[in-house]
N, C-alpha and C positions, 0 to 999 in steps of 0.2 A: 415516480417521485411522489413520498407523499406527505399530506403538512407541514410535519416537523422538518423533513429534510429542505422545501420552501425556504420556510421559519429561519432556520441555521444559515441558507444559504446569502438570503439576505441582511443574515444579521451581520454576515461576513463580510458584503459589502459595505454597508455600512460603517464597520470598521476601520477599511481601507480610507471610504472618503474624511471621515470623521477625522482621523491622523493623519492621512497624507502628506498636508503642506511640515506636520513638524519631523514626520519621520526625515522628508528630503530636506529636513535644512540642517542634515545631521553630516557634519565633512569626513565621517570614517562611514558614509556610506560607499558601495564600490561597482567598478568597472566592469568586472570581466567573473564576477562569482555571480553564483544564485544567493540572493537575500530574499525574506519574507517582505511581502509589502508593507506587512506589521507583525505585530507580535511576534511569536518564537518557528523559529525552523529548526529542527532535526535531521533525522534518517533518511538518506534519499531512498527511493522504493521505487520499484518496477521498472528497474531500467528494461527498455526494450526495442529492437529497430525492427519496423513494420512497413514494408511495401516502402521500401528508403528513407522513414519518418521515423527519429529519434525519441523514444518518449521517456520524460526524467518526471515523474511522483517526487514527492517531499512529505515529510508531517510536518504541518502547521495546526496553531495553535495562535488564531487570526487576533483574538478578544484579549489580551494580556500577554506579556512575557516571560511567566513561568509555565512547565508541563500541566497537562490535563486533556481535557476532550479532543483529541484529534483528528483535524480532518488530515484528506490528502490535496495537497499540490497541486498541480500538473502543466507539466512546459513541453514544448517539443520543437525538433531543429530536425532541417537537413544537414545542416555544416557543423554545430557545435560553435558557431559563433553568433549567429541570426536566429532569434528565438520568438517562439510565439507561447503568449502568457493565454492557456486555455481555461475553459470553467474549472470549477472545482469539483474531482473527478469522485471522491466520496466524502460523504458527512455523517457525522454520529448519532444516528436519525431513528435507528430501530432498535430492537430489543435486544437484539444477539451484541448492537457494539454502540447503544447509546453514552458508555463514558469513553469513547477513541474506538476510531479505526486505528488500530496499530502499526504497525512493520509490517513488510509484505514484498511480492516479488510478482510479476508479468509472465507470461508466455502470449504465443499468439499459435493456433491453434482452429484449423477449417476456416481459417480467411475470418476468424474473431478473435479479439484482444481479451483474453482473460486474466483479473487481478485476484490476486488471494492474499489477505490479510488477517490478523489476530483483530475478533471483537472484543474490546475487554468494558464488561459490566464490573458493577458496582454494587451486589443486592442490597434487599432489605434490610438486611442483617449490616451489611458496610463490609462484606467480605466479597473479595475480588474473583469473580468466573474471566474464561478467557474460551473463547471458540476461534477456530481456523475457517474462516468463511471465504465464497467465491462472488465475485461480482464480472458480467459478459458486457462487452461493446461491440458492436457491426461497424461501427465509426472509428472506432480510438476515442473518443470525446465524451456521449455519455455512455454511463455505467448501468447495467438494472442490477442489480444485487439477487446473490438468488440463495441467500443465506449461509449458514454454519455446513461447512461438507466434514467437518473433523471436531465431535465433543472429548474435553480431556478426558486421557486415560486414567488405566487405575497406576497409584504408585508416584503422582505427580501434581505439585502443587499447580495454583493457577500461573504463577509465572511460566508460561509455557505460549510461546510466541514469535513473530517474525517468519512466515514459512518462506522457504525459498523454494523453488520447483525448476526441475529440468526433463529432458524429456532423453533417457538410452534404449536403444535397441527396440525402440515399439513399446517401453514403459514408462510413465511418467514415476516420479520421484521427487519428495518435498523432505524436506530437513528443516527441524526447529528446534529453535534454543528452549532450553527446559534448566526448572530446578525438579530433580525427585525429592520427596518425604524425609529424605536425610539431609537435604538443603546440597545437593552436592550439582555441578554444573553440567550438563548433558547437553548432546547434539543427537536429537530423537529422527529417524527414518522411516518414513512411511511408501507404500507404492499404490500406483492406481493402473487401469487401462485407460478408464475415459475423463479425469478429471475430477468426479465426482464420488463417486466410491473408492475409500483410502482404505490400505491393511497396514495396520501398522508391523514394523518390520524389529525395530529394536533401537538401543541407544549405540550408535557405532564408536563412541567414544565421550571421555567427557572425567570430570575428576575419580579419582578413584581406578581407572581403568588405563591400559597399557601403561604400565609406570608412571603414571603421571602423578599418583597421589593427589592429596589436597590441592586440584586449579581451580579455585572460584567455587562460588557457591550459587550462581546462576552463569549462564552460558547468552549471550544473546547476538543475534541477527548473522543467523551461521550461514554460509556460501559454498555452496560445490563445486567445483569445475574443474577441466581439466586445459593445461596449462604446456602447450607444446609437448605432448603426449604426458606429462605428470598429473596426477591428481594432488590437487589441494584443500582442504579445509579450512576455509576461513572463520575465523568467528571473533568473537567480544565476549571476552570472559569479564566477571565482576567477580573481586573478592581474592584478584592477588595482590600481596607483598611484595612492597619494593624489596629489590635485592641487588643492591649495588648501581649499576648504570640502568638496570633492564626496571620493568613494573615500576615508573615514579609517578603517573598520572590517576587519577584515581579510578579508573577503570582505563582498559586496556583492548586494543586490536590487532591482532595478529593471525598467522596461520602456520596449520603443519601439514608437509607433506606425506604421501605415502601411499595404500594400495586400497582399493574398499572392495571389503564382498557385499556383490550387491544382496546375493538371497540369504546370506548369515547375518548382514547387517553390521559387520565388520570392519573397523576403517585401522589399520597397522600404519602406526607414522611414527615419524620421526620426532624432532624436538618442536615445540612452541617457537616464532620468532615474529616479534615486533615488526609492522608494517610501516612504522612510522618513532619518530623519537624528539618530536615536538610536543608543542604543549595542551593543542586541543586538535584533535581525530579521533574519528570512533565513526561506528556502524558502516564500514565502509560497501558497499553494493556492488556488483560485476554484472556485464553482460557479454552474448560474444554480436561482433555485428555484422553486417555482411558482405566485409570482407576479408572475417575471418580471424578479428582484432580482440583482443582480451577486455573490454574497456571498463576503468573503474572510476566511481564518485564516491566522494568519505564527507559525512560531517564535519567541517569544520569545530568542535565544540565539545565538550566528555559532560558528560549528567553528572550533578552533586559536585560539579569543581568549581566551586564558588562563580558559580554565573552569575547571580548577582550582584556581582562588581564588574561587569562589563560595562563601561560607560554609553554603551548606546542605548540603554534603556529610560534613560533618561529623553531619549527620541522614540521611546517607544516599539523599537525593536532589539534582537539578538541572535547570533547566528548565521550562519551560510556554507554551502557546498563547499569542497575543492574543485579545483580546475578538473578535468577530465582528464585522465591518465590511461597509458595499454601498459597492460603489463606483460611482461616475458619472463621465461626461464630461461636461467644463462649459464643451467646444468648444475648448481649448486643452491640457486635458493631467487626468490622475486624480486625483478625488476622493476622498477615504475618510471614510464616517459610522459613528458608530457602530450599527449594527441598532436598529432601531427597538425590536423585543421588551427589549433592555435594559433599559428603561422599568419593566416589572413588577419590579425588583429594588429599585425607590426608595420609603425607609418612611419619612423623617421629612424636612421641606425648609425650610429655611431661606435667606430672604432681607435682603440688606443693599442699599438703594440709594441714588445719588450719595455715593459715597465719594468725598473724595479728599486722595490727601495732597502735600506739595512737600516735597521735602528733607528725607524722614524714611522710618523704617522701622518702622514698625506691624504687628501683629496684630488680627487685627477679630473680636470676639467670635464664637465656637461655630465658626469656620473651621478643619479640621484633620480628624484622623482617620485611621483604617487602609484600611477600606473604603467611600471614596467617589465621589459624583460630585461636579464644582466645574466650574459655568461662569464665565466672565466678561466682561462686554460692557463695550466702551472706548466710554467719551463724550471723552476728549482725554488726549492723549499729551503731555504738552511735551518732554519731551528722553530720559528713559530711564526704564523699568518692568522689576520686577523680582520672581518670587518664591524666597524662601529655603522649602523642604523637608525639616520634619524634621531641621535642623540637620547637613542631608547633601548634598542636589541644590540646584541653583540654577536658577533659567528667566531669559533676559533678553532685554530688544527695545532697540534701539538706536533711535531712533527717527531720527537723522541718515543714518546707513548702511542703513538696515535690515535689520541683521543681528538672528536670534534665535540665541541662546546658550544649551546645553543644559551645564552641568559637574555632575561629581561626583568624588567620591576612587578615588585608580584603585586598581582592584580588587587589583592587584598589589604595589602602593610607595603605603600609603596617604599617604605624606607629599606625594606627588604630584597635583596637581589634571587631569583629563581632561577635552577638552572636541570639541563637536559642535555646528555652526554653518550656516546658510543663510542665504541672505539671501530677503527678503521678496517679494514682488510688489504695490507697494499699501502700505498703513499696517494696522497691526495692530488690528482691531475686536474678534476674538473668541480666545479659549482656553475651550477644553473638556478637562478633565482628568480623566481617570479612573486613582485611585490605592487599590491593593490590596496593602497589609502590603509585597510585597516588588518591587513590579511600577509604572510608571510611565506612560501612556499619555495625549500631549498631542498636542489637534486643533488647528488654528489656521487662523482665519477659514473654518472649515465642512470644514474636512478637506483644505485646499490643502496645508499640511504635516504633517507630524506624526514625533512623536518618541517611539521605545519605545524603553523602559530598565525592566533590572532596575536597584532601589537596596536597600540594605540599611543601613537607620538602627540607632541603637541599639534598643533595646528599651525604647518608652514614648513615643520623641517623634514625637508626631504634630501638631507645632503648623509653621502656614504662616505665615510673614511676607510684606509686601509695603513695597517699598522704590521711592522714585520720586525721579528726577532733575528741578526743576521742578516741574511740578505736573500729576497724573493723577487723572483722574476715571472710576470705574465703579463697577459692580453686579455684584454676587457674587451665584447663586443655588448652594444646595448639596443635596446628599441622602446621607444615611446607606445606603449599597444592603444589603441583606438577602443577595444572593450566591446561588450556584448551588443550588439542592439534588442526590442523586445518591439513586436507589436500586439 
């Protein structure tokens, strides 16, 4: 560790103490997500399970609430409920990534935890370099940094960043989001034997190529894996058009399936599709763990979408994780559940069943709360179902169209209503909601779509209504969740 990296480390402490008492006197702080202790959180990074230990990276940006110099993170859990808040696992200290450690991804590898992420400098000039660098731990805790193992290629601007790494058939394998010299958005392949010498392999996909034409004009935080035997590419394109329900947030998370050649560099897939259809997700991360689980964390939050008007910065922070999700394939496209370990957060349960109302708008006793769970299983829809939030968000299902409807007040011109739409596949049977103080999080029918949203109510109303066009009949089950602890 040397000076600088000291320097930073404690300046970051100090940060923490310095704000503390007003960050926590902030009531949309929350339960059961990761928040920064101050300033701005992003991209989770390096998910990884190591000898039974969960390790979850973040970028933070400890010293104010907008982007810039980024450190990393670093939490770790046996259960995904019980967390330990560890040091800070890299800081923007050296030459290769004194303005951010960037996006990056984990392996563990001869009994050591290896992280690799984008440096991204700022030269002399004020023009932005970016290196793929590796840093080794014996612990999991601290990191030695052992520099840039990938300088950019020819043919590609410096936004070239975020590597993801995996390890097939005895080769390791990194994927990074890239812009080429025509601005157009690439997912770049490289390979290695031992970690540290990369060849680069080629752009296996990205706008302009396999029919995709014009997607984005930068590609970021791209993810490989394979998905009960399918391969998938995940990434975060920047630079699409809204186009009807699909592309409304100003950057975008999704993936497509289909086959990769590993030695051509090749990836044939299918169409683009939305991971998510709420109002802030992005750079979503995966790992597999061991036992054998798909598991994924997203940003709660999109870059450039007026984060600025999130009222929590007025506390001095912004930003936080999603709950931990496994994803499946259910033979036609991705599922998302919530982690099963979630479960142990649930302390008191309440159930109401064959509810149903026609042509009104009800409350159903003990239904509401800051931090909870709320399922709901549909016995019949007749024409529209709907819930009110908090006297803030709305959910609704069409039942002729099948469109769901996600609104709230825009964060910007509250006089304004904002809103976030799909349409269904099928008839709507279920919603699983999990809502935490300032956080939103709806499954629908087993994790086929789902919608993440920060909301920010007044301070008090925690009451749900449910409103139906015709006549709806369900059963509500709920639970009060008890929430993360942290040592």
């Amino acid at each position: 560790m040397n000076t600088k990296d000291r320097e930073l480390r404690n300046k970051a402490a100090a940060a923490i103490e310095e704000k503390e008492e007003r960050v926590n006197q902030d009531h949309y702080r929350l339960s059961y997500h990761h928040m920064p202790p101050v300033g701005l959180l992003n991209d989770p990074n390096g998910l990884v399970q190591w000898d039974g230990v969960f390790h979850l990276f973040y970028q933070w940006m400890p010293f104010h609430t907008g982007h810039g110099e980024k450190f990393w993170g670093h939490y770790t859990s046996k259960d995904f409920v019980n967390w330990k808040q560890q040091p800070l696992a890299l800081a923007p200290s050296d030459s290769f990534d004194k303005d951010g450690c960037y996006s990056g991804s984990a392996v563990v590898h001869e009994d050591k935890l290896y992280l690799f992420y984008t440096g991204n400098v700022v030269n002399e000039q004020g023009k932005r370099e970016s290196y793929q660098c590796m840093a080794v731990s014996e612990d999991g805790i601290h990191f030695d940094k052992k520099g840039p193992v990938i300088h950019l290629p020819e043919g590609y601007t410096a936004n070239f960043r975020d590597p993801k790494v995996w390890k097939k058939e005895g080769i390791w394998y990194m994927v990074i989001g890239a812009q080429n010299k025509e601005s157009q958005g690439k997912a770049v392949l490289f390979r290695s034997e031992d970690l540290t010498n990369w060849v680069l392999v080629g752009n296996i996909t990205g706008s302009y190529q396999h029919k995709l034409g014009d997607f984005g004009y930068m590609w970021e935080c791209p993810d490989f894996f394979e998905l009960d035997g399918q391969e998938v590419l995940m990434v975060s394109p920047q630079g699409l058009q809204a186009a009807g329900m699909e592309y409304n947030n100003r950057y975008q998370s999704g993936y497509f399936t289909g086959t990769l050649d590993y030695e051509r560099g090749d990836f044939k897939h299918a169409d683009f599709k939305e991971l998510d259809h709420g109002f802030e997700f992005y750079a979503p991360q995966t790992t597999i763990d061991e036992k054998g689980r798909r598991i994924l964390f997203g940003w709660m939050g999109v870059p450039d979408q007026y984060e600025e008007a999130h009222p929590t910065i007025d506390h001095h922070w912004i930003h936080c994780l999603t709950i931990p999700r496994e994803l499946q394939w259910d033979g036609s496209q991705v599922v998302q559940k919530p982690l099963e370990e979630l479960k142990e957060m649930r302390e008191s349960v309440l159930l109401h069943s064959d509810i149903t109302i026609e042509n009104d708008q009800k409350g159903v006793r003990g239904v509401g709360g800051n931090a909870v769970e709320i399922q709901l299983e549909f016995e019949h829809i007749e024409e529209q179902f709907a819930l009110e939030l908090f006297h803030y968000a709305a959910f609704s299902y069409q039942k002729i169209e099948g469109i769901l409807t996600l609104s709230r007040p825009h964060l910007e011109d509250k006089s304004k209503t904002e809103f976030r739409r799909v349409k269904l596949n099928g008839e709507l049977n279920q919603l699983w909601l999990f809502i935490d103080h300032s956080t939103l999080e709806i499954f629908v029918n087993g994790g086929e779509e789902v919608f993440t949203s920060r909301i920010f109510p007044q301070k008090g109303n925690d009451a749900v209504l449910f409103t139906s066009l015709g006549a709806s009949t369900f059963s509500i089950e709920q639970w009060k969740l008890n929430g993360y602890t942290y040592s």
